[in-house]
C-alpha positions in Angstrom: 0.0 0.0 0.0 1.6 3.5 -1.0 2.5 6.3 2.0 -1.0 8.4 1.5 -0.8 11.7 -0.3 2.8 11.2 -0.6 4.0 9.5 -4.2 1.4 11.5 -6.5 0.8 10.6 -10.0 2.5 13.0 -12.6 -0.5 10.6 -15.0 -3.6 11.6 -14.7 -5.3 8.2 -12.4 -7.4 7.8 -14.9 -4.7 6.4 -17.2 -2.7 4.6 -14.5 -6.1 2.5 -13.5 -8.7 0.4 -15.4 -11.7 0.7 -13.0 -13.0 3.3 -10.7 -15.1 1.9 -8.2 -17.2 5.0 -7.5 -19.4 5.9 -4.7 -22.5 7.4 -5.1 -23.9 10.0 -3.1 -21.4 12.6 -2.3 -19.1 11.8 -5.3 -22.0 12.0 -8.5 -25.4 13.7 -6.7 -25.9 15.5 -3.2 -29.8 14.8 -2.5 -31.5 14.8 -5.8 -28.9 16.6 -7.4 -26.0 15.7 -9.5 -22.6 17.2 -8.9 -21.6 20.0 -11.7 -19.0 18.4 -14.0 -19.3 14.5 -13.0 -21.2 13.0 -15.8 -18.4 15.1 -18.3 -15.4 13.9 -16.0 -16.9 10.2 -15.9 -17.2 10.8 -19.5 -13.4 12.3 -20.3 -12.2 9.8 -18.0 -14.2 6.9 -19.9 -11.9 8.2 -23.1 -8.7 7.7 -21.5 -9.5 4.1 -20.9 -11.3 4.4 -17.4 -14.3 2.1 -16.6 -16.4 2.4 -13.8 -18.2 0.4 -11.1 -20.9 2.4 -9.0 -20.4 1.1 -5.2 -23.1 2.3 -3.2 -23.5 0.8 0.9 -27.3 1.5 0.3 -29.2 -1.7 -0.1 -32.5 -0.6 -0.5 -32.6 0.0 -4.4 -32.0 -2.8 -7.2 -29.2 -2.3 -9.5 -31.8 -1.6 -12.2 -33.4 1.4 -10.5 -29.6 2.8 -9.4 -28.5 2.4 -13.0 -31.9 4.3 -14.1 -31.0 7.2 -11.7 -27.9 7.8 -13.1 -29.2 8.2 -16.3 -31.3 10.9 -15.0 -28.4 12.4 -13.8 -26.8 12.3 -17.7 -24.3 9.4 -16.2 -24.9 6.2 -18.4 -24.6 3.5 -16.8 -26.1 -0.6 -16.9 -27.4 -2.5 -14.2 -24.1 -4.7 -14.1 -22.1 -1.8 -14.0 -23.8 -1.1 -10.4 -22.7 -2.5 -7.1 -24.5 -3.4 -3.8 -24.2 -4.0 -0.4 -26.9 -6.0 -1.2 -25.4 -8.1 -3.7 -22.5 -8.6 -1.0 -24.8 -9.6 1.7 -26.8 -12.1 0.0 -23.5 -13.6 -1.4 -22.2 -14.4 2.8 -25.8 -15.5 3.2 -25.9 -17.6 0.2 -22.9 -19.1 1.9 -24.4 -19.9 4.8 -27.3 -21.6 4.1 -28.7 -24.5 1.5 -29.7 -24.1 -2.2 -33.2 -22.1 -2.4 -33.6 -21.4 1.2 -35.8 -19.4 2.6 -34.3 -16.2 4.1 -35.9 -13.4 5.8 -35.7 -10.2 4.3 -35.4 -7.3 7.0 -35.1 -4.4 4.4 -36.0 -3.2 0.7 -36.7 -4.6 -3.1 -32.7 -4.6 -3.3 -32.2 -7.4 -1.2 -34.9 -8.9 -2.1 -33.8 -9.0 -6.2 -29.8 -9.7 -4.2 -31.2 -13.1 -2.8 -33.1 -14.3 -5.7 -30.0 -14.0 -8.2 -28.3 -16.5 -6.0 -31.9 -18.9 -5.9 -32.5 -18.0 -2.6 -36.3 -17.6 -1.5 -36.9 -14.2 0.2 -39.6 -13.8 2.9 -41.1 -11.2 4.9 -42.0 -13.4 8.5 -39.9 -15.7 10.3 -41.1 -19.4 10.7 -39.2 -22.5 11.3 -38.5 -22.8 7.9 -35.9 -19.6 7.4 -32.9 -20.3 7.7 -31.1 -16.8 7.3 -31.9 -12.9 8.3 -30.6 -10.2 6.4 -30.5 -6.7 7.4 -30.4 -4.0 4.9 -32.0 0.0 5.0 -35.1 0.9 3.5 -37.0 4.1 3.8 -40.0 2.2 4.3 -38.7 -0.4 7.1 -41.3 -0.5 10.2 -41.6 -2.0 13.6 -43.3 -5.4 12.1 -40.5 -6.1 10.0 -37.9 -5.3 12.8 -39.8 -7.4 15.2 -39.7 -10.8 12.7 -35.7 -9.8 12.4 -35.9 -10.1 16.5 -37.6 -13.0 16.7 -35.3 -14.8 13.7 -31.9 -13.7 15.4 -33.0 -14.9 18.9 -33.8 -18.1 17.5 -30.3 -18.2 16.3 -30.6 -17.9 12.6 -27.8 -16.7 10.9 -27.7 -12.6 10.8 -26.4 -10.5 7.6 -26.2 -6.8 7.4 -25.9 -4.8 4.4 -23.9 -2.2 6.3 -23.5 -0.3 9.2 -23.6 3.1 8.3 -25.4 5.3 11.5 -26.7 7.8 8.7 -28.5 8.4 5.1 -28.2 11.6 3.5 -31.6 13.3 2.3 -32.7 16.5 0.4 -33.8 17.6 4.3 -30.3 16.7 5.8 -29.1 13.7 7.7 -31.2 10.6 8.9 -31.0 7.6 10.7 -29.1 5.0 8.5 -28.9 0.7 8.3 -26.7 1.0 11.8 -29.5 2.4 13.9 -31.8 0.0 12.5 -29.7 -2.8 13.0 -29.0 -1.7 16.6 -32.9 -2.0 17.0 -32.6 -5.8 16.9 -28.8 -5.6 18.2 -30.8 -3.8 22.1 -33.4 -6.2 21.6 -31.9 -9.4 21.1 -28.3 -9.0 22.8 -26.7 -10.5 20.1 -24.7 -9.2 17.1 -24.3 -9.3 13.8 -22.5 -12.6 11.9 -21.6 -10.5 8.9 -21.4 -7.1 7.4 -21.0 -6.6 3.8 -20.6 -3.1 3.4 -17.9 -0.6 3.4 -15.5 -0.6 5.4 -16.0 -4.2 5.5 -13.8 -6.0 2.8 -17.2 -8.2 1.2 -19.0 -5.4 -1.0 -14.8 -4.5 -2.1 -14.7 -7.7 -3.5 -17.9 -8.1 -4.6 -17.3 -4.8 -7.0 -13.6 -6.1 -7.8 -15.2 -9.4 -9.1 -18.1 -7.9 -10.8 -16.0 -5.1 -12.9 -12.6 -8.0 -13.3 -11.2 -4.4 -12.0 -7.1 -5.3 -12.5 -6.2 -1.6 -11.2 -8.8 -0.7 -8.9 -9.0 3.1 -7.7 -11.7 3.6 -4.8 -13.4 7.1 -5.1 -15.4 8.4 -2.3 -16.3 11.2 0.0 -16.1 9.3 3.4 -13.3 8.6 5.0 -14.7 6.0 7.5 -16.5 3.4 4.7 -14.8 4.6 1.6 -11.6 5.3 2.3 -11.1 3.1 5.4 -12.7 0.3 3.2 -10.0 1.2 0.9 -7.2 0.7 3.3 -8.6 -2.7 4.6 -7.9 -3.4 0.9 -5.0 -2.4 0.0 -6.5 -0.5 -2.6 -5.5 3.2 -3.8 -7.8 5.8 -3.0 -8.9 8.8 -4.0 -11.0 11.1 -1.3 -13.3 14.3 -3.4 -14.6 16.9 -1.2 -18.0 17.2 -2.9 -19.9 15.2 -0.2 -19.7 14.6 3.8 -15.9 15.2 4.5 -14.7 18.6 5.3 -10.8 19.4 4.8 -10.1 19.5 8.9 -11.8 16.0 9.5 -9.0 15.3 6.5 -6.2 16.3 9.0 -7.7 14.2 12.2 -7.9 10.7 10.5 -6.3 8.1 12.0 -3.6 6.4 9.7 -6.3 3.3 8.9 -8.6 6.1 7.4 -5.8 8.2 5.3 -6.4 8.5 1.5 -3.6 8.0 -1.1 -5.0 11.0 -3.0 -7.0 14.1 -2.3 -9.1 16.4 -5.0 -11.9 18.9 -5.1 -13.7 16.7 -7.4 -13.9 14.2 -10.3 -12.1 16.5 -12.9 -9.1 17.2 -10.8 -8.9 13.6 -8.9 -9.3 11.7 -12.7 -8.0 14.1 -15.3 -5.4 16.0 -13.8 -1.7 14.8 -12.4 -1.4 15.1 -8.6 1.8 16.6 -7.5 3.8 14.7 -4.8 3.9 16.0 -1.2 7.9 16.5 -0.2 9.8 17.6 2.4 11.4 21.2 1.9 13.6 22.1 4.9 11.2 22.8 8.1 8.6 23.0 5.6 6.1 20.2 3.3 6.0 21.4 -0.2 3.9 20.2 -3.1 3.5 21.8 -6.7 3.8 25.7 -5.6 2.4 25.8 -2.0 4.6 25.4 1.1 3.1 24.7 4.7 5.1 24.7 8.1 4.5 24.3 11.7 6.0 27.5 13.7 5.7 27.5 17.7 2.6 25.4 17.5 0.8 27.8 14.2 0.7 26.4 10.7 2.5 29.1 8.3 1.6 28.7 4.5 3.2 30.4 1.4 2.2 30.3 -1.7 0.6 27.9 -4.1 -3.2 26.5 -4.9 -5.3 26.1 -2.0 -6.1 22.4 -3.0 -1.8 21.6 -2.9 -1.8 23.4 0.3 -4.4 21.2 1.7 -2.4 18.0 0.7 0.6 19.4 2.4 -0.9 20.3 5.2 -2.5 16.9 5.8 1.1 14.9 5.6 3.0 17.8 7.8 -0.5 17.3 10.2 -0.3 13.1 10.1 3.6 13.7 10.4 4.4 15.7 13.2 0.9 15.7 15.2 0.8 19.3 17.0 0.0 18.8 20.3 -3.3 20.5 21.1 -3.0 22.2 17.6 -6.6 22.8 16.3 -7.5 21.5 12.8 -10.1 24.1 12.0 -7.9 26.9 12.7 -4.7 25.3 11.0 -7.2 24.8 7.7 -8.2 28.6 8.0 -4.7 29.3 7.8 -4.0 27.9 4.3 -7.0 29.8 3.1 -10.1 27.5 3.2 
């Protein structure tokens, strides 16, 4: 695995890798709305020889109706181009139980479609005839639903959960995601999960590498606890945009497991553009024209693009970890 934000690429990473596997929310649309200049970055990138795999930790809609949304959003893209935590779930419970068993589906139509391409039989009440729950969000999940979960888990069937994300963006902000659901049955039962699928978990990674026959995988995401950290698990290059949930000073408190190996505003820069190396220089970090120090405990920046600032700020942050230095202030000194 490469020293994050270190190395660079003087190559654009859409030449040096044959598959992007792309998040979704926060990286192409924010709510219902795409992101300015991703569908013509996917689309530029897609020239220079860069396929893409859409990766999403949401179970609740089929690949279909992902694949249909992007088109919406003037990204083409086919259901077998999309990715699931679904898909990754039903796979571990596929492997848990025998040929066209009956599992009980705590969740959406996406896990329901996940189950039934591996001829598993997907029900909506637990009897003695299940032989699997699996967990994954949906909008419309309600207490009757969570209760047959309950009753499946304490009777010992074997439990799979999509993910473990404690939020879902929406237009109206942030909302409970799959992780508070799951700790629903999680209080009520005592027991926890067998398996998780999604990011940062390693099954949906594989699931997306094996789907795609990715060679050169480069994660993109906007979260640095399931996409990048997922990444790391890995051993996978990554590439953190700051178009959705990650703000430049939680960039600087991330512990080394959730560190990205490189750093862009968006798409365009991150695919299409070279990434200049972060150096030493003296007392100071350096990369392209920007130049960031630590004096008596304050961050001193000269120079450069506020993006290669950022990046050298982060490895002079990771690499000499100011005491009781305050990452907000520190980014307001190299003009974010």
């Amino acid at each position: 695995m490469s020293e994050p934000l270190v190395q660079g690429s003087p190559a654009p990473l859409a030449t040096r890798h044959d598959v992007a596997l792309l998040d979704l929310d926060g990286v192409l649309y924010v709510g219902p709305d795409a992101i300015p200049d991703a569908a013509d970055s996917l689309a530029r990138a897609g020239e220079l020889g860069l396929r893409c795999a859409f990766v999403t930790n949401n179970a609740s809609r089929t690949p279909q109706r992902v694949a249909e949304h992007l088109g919406e959003l003037g990204i083409p893209a086919d259901a077998s181009d999309v990715v699931t935590s679904a898909q990754a779930a039903a796979r571990l419970v596929a492997a848990r139980v025998h040929p066209g068993a009956r599992v009980l589906v705590v969740g959406g139509d996406g896990l329901v479609a996940a189950l039934r391409e591996h001829g598993l039989d997907p029900v909506t009440a637990f009897g003695d005839d299940v032989e699997a729950v699996v967990q994954g969000f949906s909008p419309d999940l309600g207490w009757r639903s969570l209760a047959e979960g309950s009753y499946a888990v304490a009777a010992g069937r074997p439990w799979v959960v999509s993910n473990l994300d404690a939020t879902v963006p929406t237009p109206r902000g942030m909302a409970p995601g799959n992780g508070q659901l799951v700790g629903v049955v999680q209080a009520t039962t005592g027991q926890a999960p067998d398996a998780v699928a999604g990011k940062p978990e390693l099954p949906l990674h594989e699931e997306a590498v094996r789907r795609s026959g990715a060679r050169r995988p480069l994660v993109v995401g906007d979260r640095l606890d399931t996409d990048i950290e997922g990444a790391v698990r890995a051993g996978t290059p990554s590439l953190l945009v700051l178009t959705g949930v990650t703000r430049p000073h939680d960039l600087l408190a991330a512990a080394p497991e959730r560190r990205p190996t490189y750093l862009s505003d968006g798409l365009r820069d991150g695919l299409l553009e070279p990434h200049p190396a972060v150096t030493r220089d003296g007392d100071a970090w350096a990369c392209g024209t920007a130049r960031v120090s630590l004096r008596d405990g304050a961050v001193r920046s000269e120079r450069g693009e506020p993006l290669d600032a950022l990046r050298a700020l982060a490895v002079l942050w990771w690499a000499e970890r100011p005491d009781g230095a305050d990452p907000r202030a520190a980014v307001r000194a190299i003009g974010w």
